[in-house]
C-alpha positions in Angstrom: -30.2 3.3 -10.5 -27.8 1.6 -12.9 -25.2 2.4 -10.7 -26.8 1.3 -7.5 -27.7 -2.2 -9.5 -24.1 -2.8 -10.8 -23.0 -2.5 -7.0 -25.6 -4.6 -5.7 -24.6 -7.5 -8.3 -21.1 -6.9 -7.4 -20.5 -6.3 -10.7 -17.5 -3.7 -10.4 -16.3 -3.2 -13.4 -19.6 -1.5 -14.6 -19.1 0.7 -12.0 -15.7 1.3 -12.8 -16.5 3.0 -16.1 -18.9 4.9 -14.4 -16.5 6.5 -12.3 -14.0 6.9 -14.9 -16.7 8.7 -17.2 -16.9 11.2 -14.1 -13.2 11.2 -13.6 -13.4 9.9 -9.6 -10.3 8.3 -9.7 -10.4 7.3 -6.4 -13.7 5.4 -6.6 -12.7 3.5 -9.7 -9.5 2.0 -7.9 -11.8 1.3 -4.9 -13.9 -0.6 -7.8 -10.7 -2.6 -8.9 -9.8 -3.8 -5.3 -13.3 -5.2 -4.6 -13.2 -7.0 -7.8 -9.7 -8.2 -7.8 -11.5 -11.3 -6.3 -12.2 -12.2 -9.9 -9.4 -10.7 -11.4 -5.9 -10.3 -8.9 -4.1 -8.5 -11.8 -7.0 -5.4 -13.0 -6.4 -3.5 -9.8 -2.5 -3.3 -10.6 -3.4 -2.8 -14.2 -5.8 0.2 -13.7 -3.5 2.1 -11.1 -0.4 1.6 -13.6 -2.5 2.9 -16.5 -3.9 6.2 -14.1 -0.2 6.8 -13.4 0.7 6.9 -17.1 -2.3 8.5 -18.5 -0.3 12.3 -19.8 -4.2 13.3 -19.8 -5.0 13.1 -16.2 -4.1 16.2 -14.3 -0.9 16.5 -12.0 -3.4 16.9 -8.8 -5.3 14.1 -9.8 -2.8 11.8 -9.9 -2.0 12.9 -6.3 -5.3 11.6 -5.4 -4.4 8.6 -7.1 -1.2 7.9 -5.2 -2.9 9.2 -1.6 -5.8 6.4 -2.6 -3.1 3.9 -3.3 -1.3 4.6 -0.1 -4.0 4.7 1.9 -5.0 1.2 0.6 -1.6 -0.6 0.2 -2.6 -3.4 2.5 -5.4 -4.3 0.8 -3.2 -4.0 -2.6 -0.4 -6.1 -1.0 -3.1 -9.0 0.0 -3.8 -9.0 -3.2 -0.8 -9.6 -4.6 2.6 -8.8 -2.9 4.7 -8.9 -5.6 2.6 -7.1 -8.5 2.4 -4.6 -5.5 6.1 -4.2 -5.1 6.4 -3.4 -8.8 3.7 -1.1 -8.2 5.2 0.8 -5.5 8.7 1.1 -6.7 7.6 1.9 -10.5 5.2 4.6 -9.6 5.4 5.6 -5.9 9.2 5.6 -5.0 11.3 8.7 -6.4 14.8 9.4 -6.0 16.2 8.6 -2.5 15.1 7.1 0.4 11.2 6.7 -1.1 10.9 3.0 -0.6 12.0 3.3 3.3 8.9 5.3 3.7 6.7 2.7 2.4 8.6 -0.1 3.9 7.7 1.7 7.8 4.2 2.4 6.5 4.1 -1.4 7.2 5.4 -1.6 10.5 1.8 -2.3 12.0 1.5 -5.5 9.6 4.5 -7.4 10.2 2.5 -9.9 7.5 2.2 -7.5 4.7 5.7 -5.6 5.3 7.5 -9.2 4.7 5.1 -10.0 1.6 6.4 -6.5 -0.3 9.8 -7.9 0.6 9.4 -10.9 -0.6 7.8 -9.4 -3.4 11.0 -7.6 -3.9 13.6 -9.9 -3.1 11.9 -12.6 -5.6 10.8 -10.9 -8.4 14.1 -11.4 -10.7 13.3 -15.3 -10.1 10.0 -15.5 -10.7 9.7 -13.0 -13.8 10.5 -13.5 -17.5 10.5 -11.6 -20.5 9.4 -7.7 -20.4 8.4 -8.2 -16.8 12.1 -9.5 -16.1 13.7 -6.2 -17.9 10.8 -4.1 -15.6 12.3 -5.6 -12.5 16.0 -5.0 -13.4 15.4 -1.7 -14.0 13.3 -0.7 -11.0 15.6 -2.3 -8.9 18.0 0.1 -9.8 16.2 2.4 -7.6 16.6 0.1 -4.5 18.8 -0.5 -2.2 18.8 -3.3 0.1 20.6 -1.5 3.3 21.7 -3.8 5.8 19.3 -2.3 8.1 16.6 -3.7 5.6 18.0 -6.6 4.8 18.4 -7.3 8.9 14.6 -6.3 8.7 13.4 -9.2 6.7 15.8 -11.9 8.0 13.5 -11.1 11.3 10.7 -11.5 9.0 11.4 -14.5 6.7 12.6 -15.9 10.4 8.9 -15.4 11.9 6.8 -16.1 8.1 9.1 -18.4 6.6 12.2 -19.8 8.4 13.0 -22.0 5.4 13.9 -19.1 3.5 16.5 -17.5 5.3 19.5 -19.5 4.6 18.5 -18.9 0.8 18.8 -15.7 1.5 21.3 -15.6 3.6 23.9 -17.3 0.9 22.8 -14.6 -1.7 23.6 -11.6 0.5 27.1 -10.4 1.5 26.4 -7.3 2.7 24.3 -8.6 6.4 25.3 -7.8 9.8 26.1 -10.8 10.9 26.3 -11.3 14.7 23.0 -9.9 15.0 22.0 -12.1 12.6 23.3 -14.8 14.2 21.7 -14.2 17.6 18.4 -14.1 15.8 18.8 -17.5 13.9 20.4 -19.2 16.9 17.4 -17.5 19.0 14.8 -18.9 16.7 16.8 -22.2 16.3 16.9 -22.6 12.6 20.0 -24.8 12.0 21.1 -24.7 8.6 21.9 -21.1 9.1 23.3 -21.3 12.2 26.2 -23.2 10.8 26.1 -21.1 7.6 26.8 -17.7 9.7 29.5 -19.6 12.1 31.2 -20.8 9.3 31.0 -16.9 7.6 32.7 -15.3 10.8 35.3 -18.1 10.7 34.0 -20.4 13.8 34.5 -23.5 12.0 34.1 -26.1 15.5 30.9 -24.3 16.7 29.5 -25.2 13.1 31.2 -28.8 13.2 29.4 -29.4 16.6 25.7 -28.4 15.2 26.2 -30.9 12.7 27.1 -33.2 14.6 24.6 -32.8 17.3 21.7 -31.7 14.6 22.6 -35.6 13.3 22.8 -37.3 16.5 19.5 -35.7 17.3 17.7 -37.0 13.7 19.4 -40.5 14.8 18.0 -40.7 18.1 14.4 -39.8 16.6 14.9 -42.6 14.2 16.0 -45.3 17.1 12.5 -44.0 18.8 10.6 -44.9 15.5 11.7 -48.3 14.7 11.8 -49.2 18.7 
């Protein structure tokens, strides 16, 4: 009855310990994600703590990861970069891990570029113990050029402002098909950036100079 009340009042946490007490680790992080409405940051802490508990059984902490898998949308919703951490600091091993759960996310174009992102801005965005986390588990990462030509296409359909940040920060890209993908989605700035990289110099001269003739004529057609 308790139990039954506590889910009623949505209040999860309750029911949290109760499944804890019985040691149904895959109901208490199903208890964290539909609280995480109140609290983003108790999901990520409760799986973290599962996957360091040295009392918890080898086989149950495969449950835990098969929950946590079968649930990683939801847990990259949530929270994409405290998602990221979580993947690469407790469900990536030596290899080619992370390419596993990067193509688990091929359905949700969305969610795939929000662990990216998680990924590719963490360093920026973290200080302290969380900062010294990151370095570390990046370690375990590589960003391939075939990933890295994966979430140009991304940040080009989510966020086209963010590719020539990213673009300037990352010297190992395949750049003609990067090019044809800018030049296809028309984002200018790096356009020029990726003509001036493979040495065309006029073709980057001329975008300026038509990308300012074009802001000019717009301004005529304002104050006409």
């Amino acid at each position: 009855k308790l139990l039954k009340l506590a889910e009623q009042a949505e209040m999860f946490q309750v029911s949290e310990l109760f499944f804890r007490k019985k040691k149904d680790f895959e109901k208490v992080i199903l208890c964290a994600i539909h609280g995480s409405k109140h609290d983003t940051s108790h999901v990520f802490e409760v799986i973290g703590g599962l996957m360091q508990d040295r009392q918890i059984s080898a086989d149950l902490k495969k449950l835990v990861r098969k929950t946590v898998m079968v649930n990683l949308e939801k847990l990259i919703e949530i929270d994409g970069q405290r998602g990221s951490m979580l993947i690469l600091e407790h469900f990536v091993g030596k290899g080619d891990d992370y390419i596993r759960v990067i193509r688990e996310l091929d359905d949700t174009s969305h969610l795939q570029f929000q662990f990216l992102k998680g990924i590719v801005n963490a360093q920026d965005s973290t200080s302290g113990q969380d900062a010294q986390r990151w370095e570390a588990l990046l370690k375990t990462f590589t960003f391939t050029r075939d990933i890295s030509g994966k979430y140009i296409s991304l940040l080009c359909e989510f966020e086209p402002r963010g590719v020539y940040p990213f673009l300037i920060k990352s010297p190992d890209i395949d750049i003609e098909s990067s090019l044809e993908l800018v030049k296809r989605k028309g984002i200018e700035d790096a356009t020029m950036y990726l003509w001036e990289r493979t040495g065309d110099l006029d073709r980057a001269r001329d975008l300026i100079t038509g990308s300012v003739e074009k802001k000019m004529r717009n301004l005529r057609k304002v104050y006409e």
